[in-house]
C-alpha positions in Angstrom: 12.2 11.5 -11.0 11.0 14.5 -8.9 8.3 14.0 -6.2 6.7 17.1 -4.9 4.5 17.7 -1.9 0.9 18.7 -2.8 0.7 20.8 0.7 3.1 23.5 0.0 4.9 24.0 -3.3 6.2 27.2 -1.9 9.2 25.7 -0.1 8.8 22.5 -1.3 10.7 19.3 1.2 13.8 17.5 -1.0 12.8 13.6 -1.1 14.6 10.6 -2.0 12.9 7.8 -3.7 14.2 4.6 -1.5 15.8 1.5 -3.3 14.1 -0.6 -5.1 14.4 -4.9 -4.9 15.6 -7.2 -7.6 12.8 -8.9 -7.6 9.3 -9.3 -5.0 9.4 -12.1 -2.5 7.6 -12.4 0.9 4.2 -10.8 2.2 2.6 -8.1 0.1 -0.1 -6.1 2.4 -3.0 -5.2 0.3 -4.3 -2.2 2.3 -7.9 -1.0 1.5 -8.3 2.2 3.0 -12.5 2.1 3.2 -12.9 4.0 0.6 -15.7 3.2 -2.2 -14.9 0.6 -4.8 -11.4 0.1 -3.0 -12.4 -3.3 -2.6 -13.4 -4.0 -6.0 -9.4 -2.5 -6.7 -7.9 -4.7 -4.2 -9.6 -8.2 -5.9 -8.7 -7.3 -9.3 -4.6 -6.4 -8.4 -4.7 -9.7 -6.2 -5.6 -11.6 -9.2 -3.1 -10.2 -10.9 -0.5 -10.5 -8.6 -1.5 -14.0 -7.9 -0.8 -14.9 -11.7 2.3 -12.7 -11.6 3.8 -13.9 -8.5 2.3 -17.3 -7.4 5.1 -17.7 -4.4 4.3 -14.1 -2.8 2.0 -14.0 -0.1 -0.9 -11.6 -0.5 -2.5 -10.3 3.0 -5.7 -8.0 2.9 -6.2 -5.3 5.5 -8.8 -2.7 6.1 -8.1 0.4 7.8 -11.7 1.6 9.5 -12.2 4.7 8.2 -10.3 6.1 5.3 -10.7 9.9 7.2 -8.2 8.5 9.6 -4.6 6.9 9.6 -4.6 3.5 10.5 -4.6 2.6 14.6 -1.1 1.7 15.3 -2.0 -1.4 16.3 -2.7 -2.3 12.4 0.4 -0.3 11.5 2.2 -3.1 13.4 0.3 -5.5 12.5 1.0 -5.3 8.8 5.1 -4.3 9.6 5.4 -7.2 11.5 3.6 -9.4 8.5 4.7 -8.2 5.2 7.6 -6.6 3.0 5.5 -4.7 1.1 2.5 -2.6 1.0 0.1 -1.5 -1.5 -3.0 0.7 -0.1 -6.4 1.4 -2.5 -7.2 4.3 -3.5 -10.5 4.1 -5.0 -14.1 5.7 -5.1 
């Protein structure tokens, strides 16, 4: 698999995908990002993930604006809470 940065395919930065787990266990953070509709995402993958993985933890977070990376003090916040993170993308 190749990942490429969108910002500058002129020199474009070598990346590493990191290891994946056997299998999902813990806190999953369900980030929406305040977009439109991310909240309509966010239910619909916890339902699925709730069916799919009844002994995972699902937290829901919401960063307040999505024009802005999330105060550190959420960063934290969700490190500190989960083992994984999924962040909506939605309009």
């Amino acid at each position: 698999m190749e990942i490429r940065d969108p910002t500058d395919e002129r020199a474009p930065i070598k990346r590493t995908l990191t290891p994946r787990p056997s299998k999902i266990s813990g806190g999953i953070a369900l980030l929406d990002i305040s977009k439109p509709r991310g909240d309509v995402l966010l239910n619909r993958l916890a339902e699925l993930l709730n069916e799919r993985l009844p002994n995972v933890k699902l937290n829901r977070y919401r960063k307040p604006t999505f024009t802005k990376p999330a105060p550190e003090e959420l960063r934290r916040r969700i490190a500190a809470e989960n083992d994984f993170v999924i962040e909506a993308l939605a309009d």
